[in-house]
C-alpha positions in Angstrom: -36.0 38.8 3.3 -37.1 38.4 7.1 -36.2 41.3 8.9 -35.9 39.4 12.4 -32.8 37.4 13.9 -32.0 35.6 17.2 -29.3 35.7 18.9 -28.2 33.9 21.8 -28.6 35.0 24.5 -30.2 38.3 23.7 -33.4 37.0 21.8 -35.0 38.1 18.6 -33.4 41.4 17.3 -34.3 43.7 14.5 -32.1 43.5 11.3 -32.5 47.2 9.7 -32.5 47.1 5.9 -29.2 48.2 5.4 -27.6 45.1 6.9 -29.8 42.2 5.8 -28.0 40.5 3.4 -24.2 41.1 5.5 -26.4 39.3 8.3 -28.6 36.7 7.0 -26.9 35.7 3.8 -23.2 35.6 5.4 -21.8 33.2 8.2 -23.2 32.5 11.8 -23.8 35.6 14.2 -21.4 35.5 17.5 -22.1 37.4 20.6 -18.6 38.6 22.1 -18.9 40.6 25.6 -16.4 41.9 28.6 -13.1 39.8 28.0 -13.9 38.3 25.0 -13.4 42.1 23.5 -9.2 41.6 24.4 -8.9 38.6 22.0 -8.9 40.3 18.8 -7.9 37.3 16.9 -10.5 35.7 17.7 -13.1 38.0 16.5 -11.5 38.6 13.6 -11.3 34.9 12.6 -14.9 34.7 13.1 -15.2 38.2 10.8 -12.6 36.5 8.1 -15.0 33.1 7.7 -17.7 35.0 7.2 -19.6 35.7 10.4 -20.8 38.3 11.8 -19.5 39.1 15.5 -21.8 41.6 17.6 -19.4 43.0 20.3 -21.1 44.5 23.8 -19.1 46.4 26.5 -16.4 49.2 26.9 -16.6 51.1 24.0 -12.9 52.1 24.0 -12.3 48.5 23.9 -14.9 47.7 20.7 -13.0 50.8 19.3 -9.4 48.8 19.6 -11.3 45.8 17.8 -12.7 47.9 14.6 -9.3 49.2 14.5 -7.4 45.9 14.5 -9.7 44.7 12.0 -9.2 47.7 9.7 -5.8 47.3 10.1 -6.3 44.0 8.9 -8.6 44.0 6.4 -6.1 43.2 3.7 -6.0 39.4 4.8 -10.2 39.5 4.6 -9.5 38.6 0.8 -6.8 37.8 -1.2 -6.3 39.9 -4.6 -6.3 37.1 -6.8 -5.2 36.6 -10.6 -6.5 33.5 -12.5 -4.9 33.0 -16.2 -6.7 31.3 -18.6 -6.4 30.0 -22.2 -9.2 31.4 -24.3 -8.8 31.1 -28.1 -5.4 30.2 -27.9 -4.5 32.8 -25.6 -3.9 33.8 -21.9 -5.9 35.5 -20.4 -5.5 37.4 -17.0 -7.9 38.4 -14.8 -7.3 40.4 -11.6 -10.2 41.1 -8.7 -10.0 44.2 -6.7 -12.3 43.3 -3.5 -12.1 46.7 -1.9 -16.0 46.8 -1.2 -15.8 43.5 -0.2 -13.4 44.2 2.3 -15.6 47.3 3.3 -18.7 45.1 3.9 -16.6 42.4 5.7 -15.8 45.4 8.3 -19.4 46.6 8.6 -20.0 42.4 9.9 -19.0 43.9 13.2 -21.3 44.6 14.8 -23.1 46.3 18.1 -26.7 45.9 19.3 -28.8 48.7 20.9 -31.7 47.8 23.2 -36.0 48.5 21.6 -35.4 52.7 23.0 -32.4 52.2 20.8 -29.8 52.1 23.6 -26.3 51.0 22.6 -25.1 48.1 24.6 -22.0 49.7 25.2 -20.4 52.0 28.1 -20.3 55.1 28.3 -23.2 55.0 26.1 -22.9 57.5 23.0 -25.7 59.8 23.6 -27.4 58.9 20.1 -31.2 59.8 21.1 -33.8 58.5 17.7 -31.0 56.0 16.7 -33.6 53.6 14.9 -34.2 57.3 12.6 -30.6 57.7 12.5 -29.7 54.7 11.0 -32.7 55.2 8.3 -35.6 52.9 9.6 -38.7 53.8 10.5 -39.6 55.2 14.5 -41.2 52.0 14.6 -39.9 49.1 12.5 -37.9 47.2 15.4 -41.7 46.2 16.8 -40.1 47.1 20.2 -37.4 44.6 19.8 -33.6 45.4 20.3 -31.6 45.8 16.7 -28.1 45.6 15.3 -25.9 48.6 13.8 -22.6 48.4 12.4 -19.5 50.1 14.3 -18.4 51.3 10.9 -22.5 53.1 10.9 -21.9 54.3 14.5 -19.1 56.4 13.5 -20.1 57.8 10.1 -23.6 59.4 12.7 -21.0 60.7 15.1 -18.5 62.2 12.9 -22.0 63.9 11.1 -23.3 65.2 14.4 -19.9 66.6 15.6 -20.5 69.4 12.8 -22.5 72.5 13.2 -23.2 74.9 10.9 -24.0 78.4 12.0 -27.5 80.2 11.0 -27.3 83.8 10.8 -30.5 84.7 10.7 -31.5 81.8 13.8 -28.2 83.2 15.8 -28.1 79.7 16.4 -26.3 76.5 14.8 -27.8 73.3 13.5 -26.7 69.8 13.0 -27.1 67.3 10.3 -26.8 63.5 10.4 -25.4 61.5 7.3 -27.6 61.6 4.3 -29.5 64.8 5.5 -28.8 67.8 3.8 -26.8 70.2 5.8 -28.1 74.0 6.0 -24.7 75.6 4.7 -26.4 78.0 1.8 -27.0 81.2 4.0 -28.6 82.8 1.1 -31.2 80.1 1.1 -32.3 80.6 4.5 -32.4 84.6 3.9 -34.5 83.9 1.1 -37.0 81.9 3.2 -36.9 84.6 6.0 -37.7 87.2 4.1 -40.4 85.3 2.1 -42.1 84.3 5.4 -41.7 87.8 6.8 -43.6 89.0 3.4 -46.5 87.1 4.6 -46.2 87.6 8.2 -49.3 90.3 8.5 -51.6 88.2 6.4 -52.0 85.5 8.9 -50.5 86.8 12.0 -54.1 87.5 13.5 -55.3 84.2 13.8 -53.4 81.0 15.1 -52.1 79.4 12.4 -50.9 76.2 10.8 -47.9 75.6 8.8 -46.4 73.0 7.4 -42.8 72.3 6.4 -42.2 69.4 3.6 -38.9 68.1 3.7 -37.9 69.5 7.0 -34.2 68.1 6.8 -32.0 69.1 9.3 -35.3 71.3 10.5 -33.8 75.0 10.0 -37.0 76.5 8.4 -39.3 74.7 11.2 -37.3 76.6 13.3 -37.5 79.7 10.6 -41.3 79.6 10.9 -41.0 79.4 15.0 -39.2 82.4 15.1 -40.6 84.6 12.6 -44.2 83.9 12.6 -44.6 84.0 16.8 -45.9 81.8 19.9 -49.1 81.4 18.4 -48.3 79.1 15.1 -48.9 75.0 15.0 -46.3 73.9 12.6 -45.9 70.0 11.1 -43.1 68.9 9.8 -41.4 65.8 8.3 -38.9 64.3 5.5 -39.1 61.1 3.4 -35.7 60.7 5.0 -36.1 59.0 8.6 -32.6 60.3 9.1 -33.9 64.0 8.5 -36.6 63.6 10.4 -34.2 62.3 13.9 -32.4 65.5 12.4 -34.8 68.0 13.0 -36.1 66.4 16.7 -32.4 66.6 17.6 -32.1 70.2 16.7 -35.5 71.3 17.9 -35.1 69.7 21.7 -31.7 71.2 21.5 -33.2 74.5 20.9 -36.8 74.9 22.1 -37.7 74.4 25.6 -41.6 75.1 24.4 -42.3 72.2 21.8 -46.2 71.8 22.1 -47.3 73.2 18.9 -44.3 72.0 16.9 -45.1 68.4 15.4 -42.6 66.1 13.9 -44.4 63.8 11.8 -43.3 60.3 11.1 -41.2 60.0 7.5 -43.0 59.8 4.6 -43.1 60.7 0.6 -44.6 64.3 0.5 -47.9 64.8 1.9 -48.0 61.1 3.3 -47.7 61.8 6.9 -49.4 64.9 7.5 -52.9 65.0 9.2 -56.3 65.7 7.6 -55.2 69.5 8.1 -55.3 73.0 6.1 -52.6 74.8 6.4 -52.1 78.5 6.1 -48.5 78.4 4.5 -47.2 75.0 3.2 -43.6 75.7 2.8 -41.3 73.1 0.7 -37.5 73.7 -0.5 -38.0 71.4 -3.3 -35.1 69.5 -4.5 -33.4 71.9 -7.1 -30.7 69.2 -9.7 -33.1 67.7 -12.4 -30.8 64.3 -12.3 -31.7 60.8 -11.2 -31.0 60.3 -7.7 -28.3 57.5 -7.2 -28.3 57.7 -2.8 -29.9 58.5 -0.1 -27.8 61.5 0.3 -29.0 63.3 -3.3 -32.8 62.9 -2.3 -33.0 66.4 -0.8 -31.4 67.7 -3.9 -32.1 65.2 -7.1 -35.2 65.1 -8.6 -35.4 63.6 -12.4 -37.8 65.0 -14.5 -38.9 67.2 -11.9 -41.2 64.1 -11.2 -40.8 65.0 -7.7 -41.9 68.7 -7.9 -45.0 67.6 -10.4 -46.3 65.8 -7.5 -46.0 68.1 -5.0 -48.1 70.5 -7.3 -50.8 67.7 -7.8 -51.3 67.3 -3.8 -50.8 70.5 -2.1 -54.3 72.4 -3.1 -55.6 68.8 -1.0 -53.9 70.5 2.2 -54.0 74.0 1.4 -56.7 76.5 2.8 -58.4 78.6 -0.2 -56.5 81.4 0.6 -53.4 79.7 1.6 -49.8 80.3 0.3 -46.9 78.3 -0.7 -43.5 79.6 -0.4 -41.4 77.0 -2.6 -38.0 77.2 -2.8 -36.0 76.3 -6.2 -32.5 77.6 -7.9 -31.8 77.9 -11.6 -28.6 74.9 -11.2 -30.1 72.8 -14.1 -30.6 76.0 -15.9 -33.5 78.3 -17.6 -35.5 75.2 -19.1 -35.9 73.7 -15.4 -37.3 77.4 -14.2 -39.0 77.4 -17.0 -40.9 74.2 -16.5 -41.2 74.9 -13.2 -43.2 78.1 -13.6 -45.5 76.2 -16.4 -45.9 73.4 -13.3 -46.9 76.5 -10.8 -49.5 78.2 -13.8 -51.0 74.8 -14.9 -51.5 74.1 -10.9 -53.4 77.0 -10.7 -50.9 78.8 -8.7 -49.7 82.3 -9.1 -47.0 83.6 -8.1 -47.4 87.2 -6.0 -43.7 87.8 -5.7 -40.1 86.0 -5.9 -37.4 86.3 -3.5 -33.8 85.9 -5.2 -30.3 85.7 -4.1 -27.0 85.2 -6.9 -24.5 82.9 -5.5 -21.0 81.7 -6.4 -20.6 78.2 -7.6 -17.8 76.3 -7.7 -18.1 74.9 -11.9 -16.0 76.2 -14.5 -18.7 76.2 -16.8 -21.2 78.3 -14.9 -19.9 81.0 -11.9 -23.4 81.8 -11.0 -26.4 80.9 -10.0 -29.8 82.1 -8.5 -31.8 80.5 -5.2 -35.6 82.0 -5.3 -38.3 81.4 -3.2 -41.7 82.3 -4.8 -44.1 83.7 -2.7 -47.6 81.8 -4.5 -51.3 81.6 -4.4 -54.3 80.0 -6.1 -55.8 82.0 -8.9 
């Protein structure tokens, strides 16, 4: 499906994944700017046939429009019932278009400029919005690109959160789909890990890397703990986690020179031809299929994930390099217990483990254990 549409008069805009087919398999796309915002019929007329109306101009006033049209949205379909005669009976049929009435809200729209300025004023300060919204840094090829009002909110009301880091003295934010940094104990568990292997590299500048940065707390874990003189890399498969973590470190760090955010990718994917002196990798934890985006950070069937990880690493490890990897015991003993067969068949050992017990919040199981293992090649 092309990923490129025009619209008069603004030109040829990026489509981002997400909102392909509500764009180019739906209705005509209508520009509506300054007056045309106060006619709310009309834009929801256009929404109702099918169209798709990207709206430009006081955002208060694009805010009264999504809320008319939510208000609304019952008369964007019909629930109808069809009876039928089927082996000499009736038969009744009822449709329930609630996600259809969900996607005909997303068709309004708003259209940010190629830095990923919204169109709109005052202009939400949204900085990486492209990432945000789960495309790549560059996949709009420097043309402006289209986001749903509905998607617009959803980031804010994520960023307007903040969840406090004891051991940062700090708090962090985390944008939809990214995995916020509420487990306390998991962060604890890091610190101490990387405060285990402080000494062993702290007289040489060294390079660290942090897989699945997410909201970017143990980038900024490493910062702290292991001094002025680390080069860390960091990055997600998540482009969402990866805006994340530049959010949080330009909101923290005045001195970002030797803290590199790497473009998204699988694992390893984005990360120069460098060895690193501690790879560090929370590794997703719930051996389940992953059904969203959202369960990435914490889904990982089969441990497929976590085999891969374990296939790559000694490729960007130094010989005497460590890997602190963090897992809990949620999917029980036989997970830890192919886990630890994964780290001995790597040829990985594992010098010490950091634990913590935490609550849950399942009948069936009141506890459970977050580790971090502190590891080394044989």
């Amino acid at each position: 499906m092309n990923a490129f549409y025009t619209i008069r008069p603004i030109g040829e805009v990026y489509v981002p994944s997400e909102f392909r087919e509500t764009v180019f398999v739906q209705g005509g796309v209508r520009l509506f700017i300054n007056q045309e915002l106060k006619n709310f019929g009309r834009i929801f007329t256009h929404i109702q046939r099918g169209g798709i109306a990207v709206v430009e101009g006081d955002w208060q006033q694009i805010l009264s429009v999504l809320d008319y049209v939510e208000q609304h949205k019952n008369e964007l379909f019909s629930e109808t019932k069809t009876n039928r005669r089927e082996k000499g009976r009736t038969r009744e049929k009822r449709y329930k278009p609630k996600q259809d009435r969900e996607a005909a809200i997303s068709r309004l729209m708003c259209w940010a400029d190629k830095d990923g300025i919204l169109q709109v004023q005052p202009t939400p300060p949204l900085p990486y919005l492209l990432g945000l919204i789960g495309e790549l840094p560059d996949a709009n090829e420097d043309c402006p690109f289209l986001v749903s009002i509905t998607k617009i909110q959803r980031i804010q009301h994520a960023l307007e959160e903040t969840y406090p880091i004891k051991v940062l003295n700090t708090s962090l934010v985390a944008s939809e789909n990214v995995l916020a940094p509420r487990s306390q104990e998991t962060i604890e568990c890091f610190q101490e890990a990387i405060v285990s292997v402080r000494d062993t590299i702290s007289e040489k500048a060294s390079v660290i890397a942090d897989i699945g940065c997410g909201s970017g707390c143990l980038t900024l874990l490493a910062k702290q703990e292991l001094g002025e003189n680390v080069e860390i890399y960091a990055s997600d498969i998540l482009p969402e986690a990866v805006a994340t973590t530049k959010l949080n470190i330009d909101r923290l760090l005045s001195d970002t020179d030797r803290i590199h955010i790497m473009p998204p990718g699988d694992l390893f994917e984005p990360f120069p031809s460098v060895l690193f002196d501690v790879i560090i990798f929370n590794a997703p934890w719930v051996v389940a299929r992953v059904r969203n985006r959202a369960e990435l950070a914490i889904h990982d069937e089969k441990q497929q994930t976590l085999r891969r990880f374990f296939e790559q690493v000694t490729n960007y490890l130094k010989p005497d390099g460590i890997v602190l990897l963090g897992y809990a015991d949620a999917s029980g003993s036989k997970a830890i217990a192919n886990l630890e067969s994964i780290i001995d068949e790597s040829g990985f050992e594992c010098k010490s483990v950091v634990k913590r017990r935490v609550a849950t919040h399942r009948s069936k199981r009141k506890w459970e254990h977050i580790q971090v293992y502190v590891l080394k090649q044989k």
